[in-house]
N, C-alpha and C positions, 0 to 999 in steps of 0.2 A: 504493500500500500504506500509506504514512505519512496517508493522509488517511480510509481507512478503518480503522486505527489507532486516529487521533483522534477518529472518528465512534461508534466502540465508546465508547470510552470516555469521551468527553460521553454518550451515552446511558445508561451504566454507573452516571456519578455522578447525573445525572437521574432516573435509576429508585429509588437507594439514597437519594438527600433525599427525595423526594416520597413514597415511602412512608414515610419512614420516619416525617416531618410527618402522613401518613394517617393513621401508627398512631399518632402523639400524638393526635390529635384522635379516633378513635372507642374506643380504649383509655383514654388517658389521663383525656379528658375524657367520654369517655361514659361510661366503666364506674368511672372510678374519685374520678371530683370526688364523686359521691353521697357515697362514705363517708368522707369529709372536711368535707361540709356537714353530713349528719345529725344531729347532737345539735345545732345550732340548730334546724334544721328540724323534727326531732322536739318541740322543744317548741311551734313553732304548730301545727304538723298534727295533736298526738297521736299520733304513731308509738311502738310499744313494742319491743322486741328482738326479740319474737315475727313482727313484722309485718313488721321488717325483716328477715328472715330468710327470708320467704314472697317477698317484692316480689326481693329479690335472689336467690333459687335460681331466682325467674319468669323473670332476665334470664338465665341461663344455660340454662335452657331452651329461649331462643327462639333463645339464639346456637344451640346444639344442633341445634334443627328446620334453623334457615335453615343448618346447614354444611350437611345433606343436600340441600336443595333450591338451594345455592349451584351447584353443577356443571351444573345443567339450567341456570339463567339463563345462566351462562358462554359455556356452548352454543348458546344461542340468540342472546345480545346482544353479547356478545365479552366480555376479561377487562378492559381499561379503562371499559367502558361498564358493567358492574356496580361498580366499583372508586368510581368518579368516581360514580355514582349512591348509593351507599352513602355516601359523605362525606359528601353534601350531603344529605342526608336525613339523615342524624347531628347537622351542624350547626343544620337547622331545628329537629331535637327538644330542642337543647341551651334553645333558644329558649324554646320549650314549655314548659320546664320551670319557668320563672320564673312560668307562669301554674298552675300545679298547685295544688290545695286541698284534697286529699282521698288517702286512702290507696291509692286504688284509679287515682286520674290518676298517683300517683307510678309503682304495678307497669306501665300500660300503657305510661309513655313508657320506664322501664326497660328495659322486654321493645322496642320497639321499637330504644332505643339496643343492645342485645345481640344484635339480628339483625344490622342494620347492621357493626356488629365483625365480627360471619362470615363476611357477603356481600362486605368489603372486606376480608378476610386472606385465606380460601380461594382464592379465585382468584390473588392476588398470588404465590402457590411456580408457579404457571404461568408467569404473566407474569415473571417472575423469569426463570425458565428460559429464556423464549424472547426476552428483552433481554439478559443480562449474562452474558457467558462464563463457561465451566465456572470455568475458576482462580480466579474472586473469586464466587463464586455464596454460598460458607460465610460470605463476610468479607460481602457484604454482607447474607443472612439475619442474619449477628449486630446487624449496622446497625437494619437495622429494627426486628429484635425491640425492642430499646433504644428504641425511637422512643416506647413506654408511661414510657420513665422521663421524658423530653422531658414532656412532658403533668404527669407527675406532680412532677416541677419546676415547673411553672407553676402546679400547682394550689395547693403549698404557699405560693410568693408570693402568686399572687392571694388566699386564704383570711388568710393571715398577715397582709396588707397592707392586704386590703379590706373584710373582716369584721368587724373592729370597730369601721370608720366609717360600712357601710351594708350594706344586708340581703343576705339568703341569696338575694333575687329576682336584684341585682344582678351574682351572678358568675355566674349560668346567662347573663343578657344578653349580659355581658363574652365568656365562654368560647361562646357559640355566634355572636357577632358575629367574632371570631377566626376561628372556623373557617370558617364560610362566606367569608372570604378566603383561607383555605389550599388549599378545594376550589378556586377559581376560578384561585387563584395555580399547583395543582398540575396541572388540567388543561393550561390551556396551555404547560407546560413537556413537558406529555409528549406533546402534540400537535406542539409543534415538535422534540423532541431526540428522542424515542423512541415514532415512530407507530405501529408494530411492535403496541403493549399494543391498541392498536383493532380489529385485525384481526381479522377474524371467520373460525375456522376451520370449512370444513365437515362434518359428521362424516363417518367411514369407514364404509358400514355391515361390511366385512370386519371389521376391524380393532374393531366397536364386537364384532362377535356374536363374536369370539375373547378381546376380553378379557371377556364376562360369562362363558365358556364356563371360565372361566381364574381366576374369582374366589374358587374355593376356595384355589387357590395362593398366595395372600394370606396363610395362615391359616396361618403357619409360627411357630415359638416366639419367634425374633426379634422379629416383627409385632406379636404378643402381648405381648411384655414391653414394649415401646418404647409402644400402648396402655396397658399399666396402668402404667405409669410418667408417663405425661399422666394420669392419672384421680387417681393420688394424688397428683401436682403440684397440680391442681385441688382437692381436699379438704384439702392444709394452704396453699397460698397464696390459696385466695379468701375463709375465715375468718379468716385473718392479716390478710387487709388490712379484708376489711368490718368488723371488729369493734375493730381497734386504735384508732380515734379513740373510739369510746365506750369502750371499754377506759379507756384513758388521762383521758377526761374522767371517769368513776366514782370516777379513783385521786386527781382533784383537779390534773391536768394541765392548764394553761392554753391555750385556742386558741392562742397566739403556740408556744407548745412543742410541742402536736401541726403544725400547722404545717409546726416547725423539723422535725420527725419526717422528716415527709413529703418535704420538702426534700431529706434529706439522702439518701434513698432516691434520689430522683430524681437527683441528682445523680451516685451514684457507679452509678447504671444508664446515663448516658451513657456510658461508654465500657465496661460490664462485661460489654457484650455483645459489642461488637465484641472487646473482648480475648480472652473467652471461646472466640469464635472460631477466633481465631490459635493460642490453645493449642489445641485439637482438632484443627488442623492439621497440629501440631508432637507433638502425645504423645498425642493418640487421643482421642475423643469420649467415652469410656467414664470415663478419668482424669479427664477435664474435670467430667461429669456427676457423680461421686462426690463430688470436691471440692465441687461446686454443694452438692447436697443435703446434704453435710455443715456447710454455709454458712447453710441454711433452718434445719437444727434448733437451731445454735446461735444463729440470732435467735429462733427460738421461745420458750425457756428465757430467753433475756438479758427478753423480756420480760414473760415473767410474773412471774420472780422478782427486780425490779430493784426495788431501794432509791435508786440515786443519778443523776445526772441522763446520768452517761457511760455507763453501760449499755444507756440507750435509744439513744443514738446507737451504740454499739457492734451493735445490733438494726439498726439502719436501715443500718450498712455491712453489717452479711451478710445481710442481705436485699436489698440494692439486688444485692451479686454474686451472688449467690444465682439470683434469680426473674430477671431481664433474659436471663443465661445458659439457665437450663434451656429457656425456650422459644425461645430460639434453635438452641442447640445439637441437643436432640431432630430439627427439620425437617433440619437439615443432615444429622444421620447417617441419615435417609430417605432426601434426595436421593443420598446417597454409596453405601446401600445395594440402591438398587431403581433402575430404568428410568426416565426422566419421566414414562412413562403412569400403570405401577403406586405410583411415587411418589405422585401426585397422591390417586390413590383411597386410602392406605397415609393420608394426611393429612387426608383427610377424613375416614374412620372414626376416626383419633386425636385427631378436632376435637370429635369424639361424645363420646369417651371423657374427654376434660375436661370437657366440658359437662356429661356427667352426674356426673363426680368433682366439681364445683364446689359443682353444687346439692345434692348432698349433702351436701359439705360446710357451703354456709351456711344450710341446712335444720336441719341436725344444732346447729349451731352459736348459733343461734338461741333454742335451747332449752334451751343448756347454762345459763343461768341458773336456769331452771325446776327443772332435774337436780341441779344443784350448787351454784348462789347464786352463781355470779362466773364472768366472761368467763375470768379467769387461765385455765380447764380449757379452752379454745380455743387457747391457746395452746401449751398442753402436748400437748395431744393432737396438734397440726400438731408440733410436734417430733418426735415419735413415728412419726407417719407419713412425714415425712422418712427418718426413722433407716430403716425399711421398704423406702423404696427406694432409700437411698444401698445397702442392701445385694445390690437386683436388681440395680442397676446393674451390678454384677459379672459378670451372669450373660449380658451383653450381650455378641456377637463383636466384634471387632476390625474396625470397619469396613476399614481398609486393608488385612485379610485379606479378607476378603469381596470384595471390586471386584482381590486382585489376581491 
């Protein structure tokens, strides 16, 4: 008993590093170095706000298509073999990207790094489920979630530290030579401690034609709200972050400052997720949730309307607990609410539902120059939409009533 004990739980911490390193690397660095490099890059490529607005709602898009067609590959190839094929195909595009010259190389390697993000999250609340015991399954979804702050930590060093002694080519190099050691360093950890993620399960056909038969039952007001609560996550955190480095470079903000910005974000997203966690544990998903969103609007507001240099960083702590939290927190109170199976589907559809709240969000957002002369009204408006649903939050059960 003590020795499969200890086999749980080497497997347990195996499954919560390695993903959580996944999700540095296809979050972190694939979705979120772009808008940290951008206003260098925009000045050799000629990017406008316009275009980076088109090329980034593109990459939410294709996260969007690939959530829906993520569960067929699953199916077919197993959850580690999409998992580990998605990283690595991450890391080569990271590659790729140092070779880009044009407007349109920039949206396609985008759009491919934003599948990848889908084809390596979707599957991962399975493979989750089917490695790491019920008791720590919330603690470590909050791990992982966090695993985008990991990433966005490193990006503000590497940007901060490397960018004004050599080019924008140089940290796509750096960051996708990184990764493709993390895919290889992560596979074989999970090949030796948690073989489990490879297995290929065969479908039921009972069990498939009962839950299509069954897919209306989905479509309960819960389901519903916990979707548009990812959709407006999506529309004030994906224009929060793609715009804040131009933002701040318009205001006369120094690389080394945004940077520090981004830094500090990442930083206090280390552990905000997993804490996030533990409180949902302890006082309900719902409390957690409210608190969160009430954490995004007031980095909204700190930063459009900041004069002095602690405000920004005041912005970067309620965002970093903020955005780490909510998408942690949200999967957990699925798995807590629904079955594994309906779970899974319950996640997929809410992988939709941000995907299209993102790209609308950085569509919309894109243009907010056009409409109003200044990024500020992006940030004000993600305030706002925070405020929106720190107030459904409310309207959400109890999950501990729900399961009891």
């Amino acid at each position: 008993m003590t020795s499969t004990r200890t086999q749980s739980i080497v497997r347990t911490i195996s499954v919560a590093v390695v993903f959580t390193l996944f999700v540095a690397v296809v979050f972190g660095f694939g979705l979120y170095l772009f808008v940290l490099v951008v206003p260098v890059m925009r000045q050799s490529l000629g990017i406008d706000y316009t275009a980076i607005g088109i090329v980034t709602g593109g990459t939410q898009t294709a996260y969007l298509v690939a959530a829906l067609v993520s569960p067929r590959l699953t199916t077919r190839f197993g959850e580690g073999q999409v998992i580990v094929g998605a990283v690595t195909a991450a890391a080569l595009l990271l590659l790729l990207f140092a070779k880009v010259q044009s407007v349109m190389s920039v949206g396609l390697v985008l759009a491919g790094l934003g599948a990848m993000a889908a084809f390596m999250m979707v599957p991962s609340v399975g493979a989750i489920s089917g490695t790491v015991p019920f008791g720590y399954r919330s603690r470590v979804n909050g791990l992982v979630s966090s695993g985008t702050a990991y990433g966005q930590f490193a990006n503000g060093l590497l940007v901060s530290r490397g960018l004004p002694a050599h080019s924008w080519h140089s940290i796509w190099i750096v960051a996708g030579s990184v990764s493709l050691v993390i895919a290889l360093v992560g596979l074989l950890a999970l090949r030796r401690f948690a073989p489990q993620v490879f297995s290929r399960k065969a479908p039921k056909r009972a069990v498939s034609r009962r839950a299509s038969g069954g897919r209306w039952q989905l479509m309960t007001r819960t389901n519903l709200t916990v979707w548009i609560l990812l959709a407006l996550s999506g529309m004030a955190c994906g224009p929060w972050q793609n715009y804040l480095s131009s933002f701040l470079a318009d205001e006369g903000h120094s690389l080394a400052t945004i940077g520090q910005v981004w830094s500090t974000i990442g930083a206090v997203g280390l552990f905000s997720g997993f804490a996030a966690g533990m409180a949902a544990d302890k006082a309900g998903a719902r409390i957690a949730l409210a608190f969160s969103f009430t954490a995004l609007a007031g980095s909204g507001l700190l930063i459009a309307f900041h004069s002095e240099a602690w405000q920004l960083r005041a912005a970067a702590v309620c965002f970093g607990l903020s955005f780490y939290a909510i998408y942690g927190l949200i999967p957990a109170y699925i798995s807590k609410t629904m079955d594994p199976c309906s779970a899974t589907t319950v996640f997929g559809v809410a992988n939709v539902f941000l995907g299209l709240g993102t790209t609308l969000g950085n569509v919309m957002g894109g243009n907010f120059v056009a409409w109003f002369g200044s990024l500020k009204d992006v940030f004000i408006t993600a305030s706002a939409i925070a405020c929106v649903a720190m107030i459904l939050t409310a309207t959400l059960r109890d999950e501990r009533a729900v399961t009891s």
